[in-house]
C-alpha positions as CSV (number, residue, x, y, z in Angstrom):
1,X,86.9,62.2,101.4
2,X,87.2,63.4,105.5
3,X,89.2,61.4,107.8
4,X,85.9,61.4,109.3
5,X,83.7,61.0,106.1
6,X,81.1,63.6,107.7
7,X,80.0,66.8,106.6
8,X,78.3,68.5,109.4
9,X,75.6,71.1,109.5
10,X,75.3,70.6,105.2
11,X,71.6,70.0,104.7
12,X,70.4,67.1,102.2
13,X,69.9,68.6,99.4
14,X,73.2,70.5,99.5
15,X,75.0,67.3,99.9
16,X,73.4,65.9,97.1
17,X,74.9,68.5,94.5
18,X,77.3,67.1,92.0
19,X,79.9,69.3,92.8
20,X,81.1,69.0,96.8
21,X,82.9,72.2,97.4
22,X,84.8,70.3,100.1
23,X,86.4,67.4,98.1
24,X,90.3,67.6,98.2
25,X,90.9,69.8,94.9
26,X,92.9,67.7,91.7
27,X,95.0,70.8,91.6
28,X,97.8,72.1,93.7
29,X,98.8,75.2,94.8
30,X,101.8,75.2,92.1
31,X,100.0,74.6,89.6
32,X,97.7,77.9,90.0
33,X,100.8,79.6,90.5
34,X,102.3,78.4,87.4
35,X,99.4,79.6,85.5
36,X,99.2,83.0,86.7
37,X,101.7,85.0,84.2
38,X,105.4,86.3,85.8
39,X,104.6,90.1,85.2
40,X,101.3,89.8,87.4
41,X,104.0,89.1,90.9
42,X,105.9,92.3,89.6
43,X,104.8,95.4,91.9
44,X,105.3,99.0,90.9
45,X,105.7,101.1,93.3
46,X,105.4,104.1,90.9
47,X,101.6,102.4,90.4
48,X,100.8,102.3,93.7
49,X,101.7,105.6,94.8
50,X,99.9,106.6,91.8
51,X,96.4,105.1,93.5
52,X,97.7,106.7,96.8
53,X,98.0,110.3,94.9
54,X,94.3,109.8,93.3
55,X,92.5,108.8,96.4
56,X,94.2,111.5,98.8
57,X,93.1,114.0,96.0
58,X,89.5,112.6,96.1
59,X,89.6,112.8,100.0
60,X,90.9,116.3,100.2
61,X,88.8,117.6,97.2
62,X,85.6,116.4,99.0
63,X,86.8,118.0,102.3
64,X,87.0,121.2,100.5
65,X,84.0,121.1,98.6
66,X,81.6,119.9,102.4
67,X,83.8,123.0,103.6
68,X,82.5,125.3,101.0
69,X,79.0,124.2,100.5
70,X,78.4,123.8,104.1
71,X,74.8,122.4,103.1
72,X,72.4,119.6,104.7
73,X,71.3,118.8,101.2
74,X,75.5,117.9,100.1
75,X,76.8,116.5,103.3
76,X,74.7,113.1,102.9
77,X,76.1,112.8,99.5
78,X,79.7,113.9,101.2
79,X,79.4,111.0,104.0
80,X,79.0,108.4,101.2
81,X,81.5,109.4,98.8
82,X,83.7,110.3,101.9
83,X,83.7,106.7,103.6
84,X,83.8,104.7,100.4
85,X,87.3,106.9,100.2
86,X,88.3,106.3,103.4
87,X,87.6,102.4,102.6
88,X,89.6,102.9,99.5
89,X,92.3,104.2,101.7
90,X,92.4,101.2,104.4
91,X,92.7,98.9,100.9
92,X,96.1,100.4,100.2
93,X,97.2,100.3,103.3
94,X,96.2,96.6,103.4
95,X,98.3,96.4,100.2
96,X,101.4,97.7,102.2
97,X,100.7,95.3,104.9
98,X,101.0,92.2,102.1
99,X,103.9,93.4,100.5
100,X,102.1,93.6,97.7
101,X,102.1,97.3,97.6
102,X,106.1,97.5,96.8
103,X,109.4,95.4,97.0
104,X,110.6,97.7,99.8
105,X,109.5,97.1,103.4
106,X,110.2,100.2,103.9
107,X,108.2,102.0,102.0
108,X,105.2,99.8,102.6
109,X,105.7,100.8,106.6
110,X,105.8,104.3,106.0
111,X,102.9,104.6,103.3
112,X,100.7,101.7,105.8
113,X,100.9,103.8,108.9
114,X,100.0,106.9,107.2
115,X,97.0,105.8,105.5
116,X,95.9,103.3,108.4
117,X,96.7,105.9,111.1
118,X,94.7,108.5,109.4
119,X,91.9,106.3,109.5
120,X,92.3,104.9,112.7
121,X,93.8,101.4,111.9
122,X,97.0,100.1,113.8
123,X,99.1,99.6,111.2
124,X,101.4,96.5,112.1
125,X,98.8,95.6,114.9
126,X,96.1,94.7,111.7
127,X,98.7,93.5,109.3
128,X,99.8,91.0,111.8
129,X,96.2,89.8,113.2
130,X,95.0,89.7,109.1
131,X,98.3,88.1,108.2
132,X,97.1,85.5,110.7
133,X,93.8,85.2,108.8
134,X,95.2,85.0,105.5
135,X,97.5,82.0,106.8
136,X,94.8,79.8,108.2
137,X,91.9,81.0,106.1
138,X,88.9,78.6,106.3
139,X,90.1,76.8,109.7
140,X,87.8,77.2,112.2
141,X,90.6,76.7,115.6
142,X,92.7,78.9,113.8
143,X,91.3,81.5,111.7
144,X,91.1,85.2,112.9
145,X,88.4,87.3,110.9
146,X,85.1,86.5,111.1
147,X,85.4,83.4,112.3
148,X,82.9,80.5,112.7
149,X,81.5,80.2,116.7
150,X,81.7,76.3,117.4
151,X,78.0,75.3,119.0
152,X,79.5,74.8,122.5
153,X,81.0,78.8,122.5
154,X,77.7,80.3,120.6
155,X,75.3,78.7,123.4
156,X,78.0,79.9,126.4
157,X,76.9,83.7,124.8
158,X,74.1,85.5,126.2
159,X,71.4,87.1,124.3
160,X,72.4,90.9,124.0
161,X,76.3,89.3,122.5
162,X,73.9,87.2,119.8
163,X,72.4,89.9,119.2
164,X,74.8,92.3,118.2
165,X,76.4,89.9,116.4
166,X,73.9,89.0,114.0
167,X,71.1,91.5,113.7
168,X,72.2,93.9,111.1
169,X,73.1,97.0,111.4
170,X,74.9,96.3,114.4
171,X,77.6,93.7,112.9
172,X,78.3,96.3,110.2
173,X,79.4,98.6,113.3
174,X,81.9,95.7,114.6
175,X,86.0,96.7,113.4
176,X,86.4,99.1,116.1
177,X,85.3,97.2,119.0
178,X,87.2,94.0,116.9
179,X,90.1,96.2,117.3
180,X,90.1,96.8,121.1
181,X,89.2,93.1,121.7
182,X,88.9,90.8,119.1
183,X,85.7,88.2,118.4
184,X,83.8,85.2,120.7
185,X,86.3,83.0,122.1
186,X,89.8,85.2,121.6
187,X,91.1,87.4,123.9
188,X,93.5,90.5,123.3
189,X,93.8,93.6,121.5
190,X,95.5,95.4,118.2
191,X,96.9,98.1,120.4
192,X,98.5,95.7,123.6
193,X,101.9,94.8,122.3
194,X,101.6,91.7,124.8
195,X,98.3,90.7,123.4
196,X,98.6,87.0,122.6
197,X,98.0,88.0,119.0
198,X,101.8,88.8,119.0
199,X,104.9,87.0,119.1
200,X,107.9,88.9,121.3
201,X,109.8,89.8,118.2
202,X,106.5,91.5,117.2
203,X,106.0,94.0,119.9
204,X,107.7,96.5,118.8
205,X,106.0,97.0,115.8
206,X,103.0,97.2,117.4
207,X,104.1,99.9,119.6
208,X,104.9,101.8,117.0
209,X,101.7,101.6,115.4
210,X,100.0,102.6,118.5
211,X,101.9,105.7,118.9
212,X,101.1,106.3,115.6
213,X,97.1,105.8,116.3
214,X,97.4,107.8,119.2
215,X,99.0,111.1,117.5
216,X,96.3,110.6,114.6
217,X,93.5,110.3,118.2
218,X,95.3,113.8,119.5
219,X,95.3,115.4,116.3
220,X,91.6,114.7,115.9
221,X,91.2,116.5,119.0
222,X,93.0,119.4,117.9
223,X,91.2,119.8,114.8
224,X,87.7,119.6,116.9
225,X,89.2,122.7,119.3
226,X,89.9,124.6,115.5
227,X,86.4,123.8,113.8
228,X,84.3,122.8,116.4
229,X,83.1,119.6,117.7
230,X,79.9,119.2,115.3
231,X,82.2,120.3,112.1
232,X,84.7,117.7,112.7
233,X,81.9,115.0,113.4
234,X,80.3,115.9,109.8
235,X,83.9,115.9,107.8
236,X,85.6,113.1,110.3
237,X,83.4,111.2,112.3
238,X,80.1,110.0,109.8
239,X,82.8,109.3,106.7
240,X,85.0,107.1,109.6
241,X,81.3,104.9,110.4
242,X,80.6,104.8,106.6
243,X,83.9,103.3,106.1
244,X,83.6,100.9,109.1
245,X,80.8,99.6,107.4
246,X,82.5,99.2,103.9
247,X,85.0,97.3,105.9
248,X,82.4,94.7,107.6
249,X,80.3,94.5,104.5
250,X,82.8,93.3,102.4
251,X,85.0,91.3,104.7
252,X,82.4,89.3,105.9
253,X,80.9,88.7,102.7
254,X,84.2,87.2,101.0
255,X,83.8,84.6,103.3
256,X,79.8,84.3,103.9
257,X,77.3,84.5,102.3
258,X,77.4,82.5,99.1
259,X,73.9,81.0,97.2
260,X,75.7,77.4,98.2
261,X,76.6,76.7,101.8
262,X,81.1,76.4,101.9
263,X,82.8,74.2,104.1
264,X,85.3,75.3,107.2
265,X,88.0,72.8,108.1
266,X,89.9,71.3,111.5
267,X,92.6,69.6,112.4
268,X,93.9,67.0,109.6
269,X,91.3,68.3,106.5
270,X,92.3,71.9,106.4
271,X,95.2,73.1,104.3
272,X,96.4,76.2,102.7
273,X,94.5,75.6,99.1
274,X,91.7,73.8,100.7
275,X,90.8,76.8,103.2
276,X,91.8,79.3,100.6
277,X,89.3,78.4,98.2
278,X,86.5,78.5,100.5
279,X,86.5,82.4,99.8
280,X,84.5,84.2,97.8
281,X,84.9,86.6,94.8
282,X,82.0,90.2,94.6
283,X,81.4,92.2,92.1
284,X,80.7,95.8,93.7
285,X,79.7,97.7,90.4
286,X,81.5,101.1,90.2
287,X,83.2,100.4,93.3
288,X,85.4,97.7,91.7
289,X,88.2,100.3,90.7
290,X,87.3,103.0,93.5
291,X,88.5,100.1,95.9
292,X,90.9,98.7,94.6
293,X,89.5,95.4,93.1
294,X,89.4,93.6,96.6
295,X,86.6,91.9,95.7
296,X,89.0,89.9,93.2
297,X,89.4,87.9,96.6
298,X,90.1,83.9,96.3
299,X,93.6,84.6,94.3
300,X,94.2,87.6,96.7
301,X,93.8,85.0,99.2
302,X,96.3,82.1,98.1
303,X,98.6,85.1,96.7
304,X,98.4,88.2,98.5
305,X,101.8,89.3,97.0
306,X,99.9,90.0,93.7
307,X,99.1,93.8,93.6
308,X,95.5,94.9,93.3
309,X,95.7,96.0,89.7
310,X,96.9,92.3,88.4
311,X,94.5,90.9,90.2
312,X,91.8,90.5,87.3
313,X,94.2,89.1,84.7
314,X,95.4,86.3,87.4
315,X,92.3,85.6,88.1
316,X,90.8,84.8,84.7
317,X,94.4,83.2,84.3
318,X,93.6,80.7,86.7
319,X,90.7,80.2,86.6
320,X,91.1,77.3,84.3
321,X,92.6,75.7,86.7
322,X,90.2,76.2,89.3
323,X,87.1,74.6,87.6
324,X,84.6,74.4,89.8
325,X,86.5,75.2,92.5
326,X,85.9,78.6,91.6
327,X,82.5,80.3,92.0
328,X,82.1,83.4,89.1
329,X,80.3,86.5,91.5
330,X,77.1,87.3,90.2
331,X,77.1,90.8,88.3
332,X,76.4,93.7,89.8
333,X,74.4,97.0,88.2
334,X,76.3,100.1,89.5
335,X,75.2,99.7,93.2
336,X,76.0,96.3,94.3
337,X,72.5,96.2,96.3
338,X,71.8,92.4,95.2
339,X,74.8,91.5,97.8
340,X,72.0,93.0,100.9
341,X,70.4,89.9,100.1
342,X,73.3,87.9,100.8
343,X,74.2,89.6,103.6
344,X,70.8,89.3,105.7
345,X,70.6,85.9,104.7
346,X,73.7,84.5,106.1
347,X,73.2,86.8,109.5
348,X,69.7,85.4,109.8
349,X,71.4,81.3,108.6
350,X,74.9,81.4,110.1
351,X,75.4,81.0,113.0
352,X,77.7,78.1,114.5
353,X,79.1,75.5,113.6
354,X,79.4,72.0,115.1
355,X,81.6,70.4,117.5
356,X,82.6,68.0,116.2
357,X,83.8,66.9,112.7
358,X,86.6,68.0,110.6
359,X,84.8,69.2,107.8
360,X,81.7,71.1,109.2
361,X,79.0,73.6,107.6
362,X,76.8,76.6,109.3
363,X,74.2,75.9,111.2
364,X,71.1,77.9,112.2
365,X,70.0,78.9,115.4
366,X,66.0,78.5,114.8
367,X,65.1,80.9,117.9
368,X,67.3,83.4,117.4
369,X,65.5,85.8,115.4
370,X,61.8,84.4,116.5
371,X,61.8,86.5,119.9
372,X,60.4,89.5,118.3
373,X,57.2,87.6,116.6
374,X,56.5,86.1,120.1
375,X,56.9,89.3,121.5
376,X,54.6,90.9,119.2
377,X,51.7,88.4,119.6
């Protein structure tokens, strides 16, 4: 199967399944594509603008009603409904960053560094770091977003960095600071045009999108002089952590977190399909539609050129295709709270990955989350 026939870190009883996750797939990348029906690739921009119409609505119409009311029993309420909006938001403006959102590059870099900027994303910064995810998704040297620590890097890192990084809710609180200066191991920022994220040809664009951050930062400031410091934390600032968390929550979990342990890949094992299918489809309840249907993930993953709302139908259109290769998300009540579960579990399971090997599997770090019992006794 591997060059080196060696799956490391996958624990007996996982190996012994029938199905191995990481055996090269009988299918090729064509051949999903081919399944998926022509009008799913066709974008609409009319359609998209549409969901850009409905969720600025929603945004504004909360603003005004927190304004109004002006009540400690509504604004809890108002920071909930507020950040899953804002979440909403960055998933259209992901769109625009794919392509996916419209034919016209244009448009998509207008409509991405409105909606990012307003909630503090850099624009062509992000889409260029997350287009680098997308292309080497599942490869542990190459991958960008919550990637796998190798054992040699997680046992370089001192306590308090472990600890932020895997007791929750501090790794729900990560996409800023991810933003300023990436993960373990990778150096550079979204706002430094010369960051080694970027290419020459790229820096422009990522000037552009700074600027753009940095009237959205002044703004902010402006708007705290006109309503006051507090006021502009309650409408602003909570909604902006409540989206951060949306953000982490679900971008870690389409690529953690699953019931079965999924390979990552080096060198000569990895390729485009087989990383691509190591991710990891949710079902968020009522938040399917609010958001956009992102956690429709493993074909938004081989194809991010689909748009959001054909995501379902070439989903279930490939998924004949996919077999067992594809893993159905368990189904959610209205809140999704059964993925918590998944969630604490992998912070508490994964943590690195081996050395060596070119097919390797999490690993656990037994005395990681042990110092507080010793502490205690």
């Amino acid at each position: 199967m591997g060059s080196l026939g060696v799956n490391f870190g996958l624990p007996n009883e996982e190996m012994e399944l029938e199905f191995d996750p990481s055996a090269l797939p009988p299918f090729k990348l064509s051949e999903i594509r081919a399944a998926i029906p022509k009008h799913c690739w066709v974008k609409n921009p009319w359609k998209s603008l549409s969901y850009v119409l409905r969720d600025i609505v929603i945004v504004f119409a909360l603003i005004t009603m927190a304004t109004f009311l002006d009540s400690w029993k509504f604004w809890p309420l108002y920071w909930a409904l507020q950040g899953t909006m804002f979440w909403a938001i960055f998933v259209l403006g992901h769109d625009c960053g794919h392509g996916s959102f419209s034919d016209s590059s244009f448009l998509n870099t207008v409509v991405g560094h409105i909606l990012h900027s307003s909630i503090l994303v850099p624009y062509h910064g992000w889409r260029i770091s997350h287009k680098t995810h997308h292309s080497n998704h599942g490869n542990v040297e190459a991958d960008e977003s919550w990637v796998p620590m190798p054992e040699k890097l997680y046992k370089q890192l001192d306590f308090s960095t472990k600890f932020f990084r895997f007791k929750i809710p501090f790794p729900l609180l990560a996409y800023p600071l991810y933003l300023i200066r990436r993960g373990p191991g990778k150096k550079g920022s979204h706002f430094n045009p010369y960051s080694d994220l970027f290419q020459p040809n790229e820096r422009k664009f990522v000037v552009t999108s700074t600027l753009c951050w940095t009237l959205m930062v002044a703004l902010l400031f402006y708007l705290g002089n006109v309503v006051g410091s507090l006021q502009l934390l309650k409408l602003y600032g909570v909604p902006y952590m409540t989206f951060v968390m949306w953000l982490d929550f679900v971008t870690y979990l389409h690529h953690h977190g699953h019931e079965n342990k999924l390979p990552w890949y080096r060198g000569k094992e990895w390729s485009y399909l087989r990383g691509g299918l190591t991710t990891v489809d949710r079902d968020y309840g009522i938040f399917n539609n609010i958001h956009h249907d992102i956690g429709t993930h493993v074909i938004h993953h081989l194809f991010p050129q689909i748009p959001h709302y054909h995501l379902i139908e070439a989903t279930k259109a490939a998924k004949p295709v996919l077999g067992k290769y594809y893993r159905e998300p368990k189904k959610s009540g209205p809140i999704p709270i059964h993925l918590i579960g998944n969630l604490v579990k992998s912070m508490k399971q994964d943590h690195y990955v081996s050395d060596n090997g070119e097919i390797v599997y999490y690993q656990t770090d037994p005395k990681l989350f042990n110092f507080s019992g010793k502490k205690d006794e």
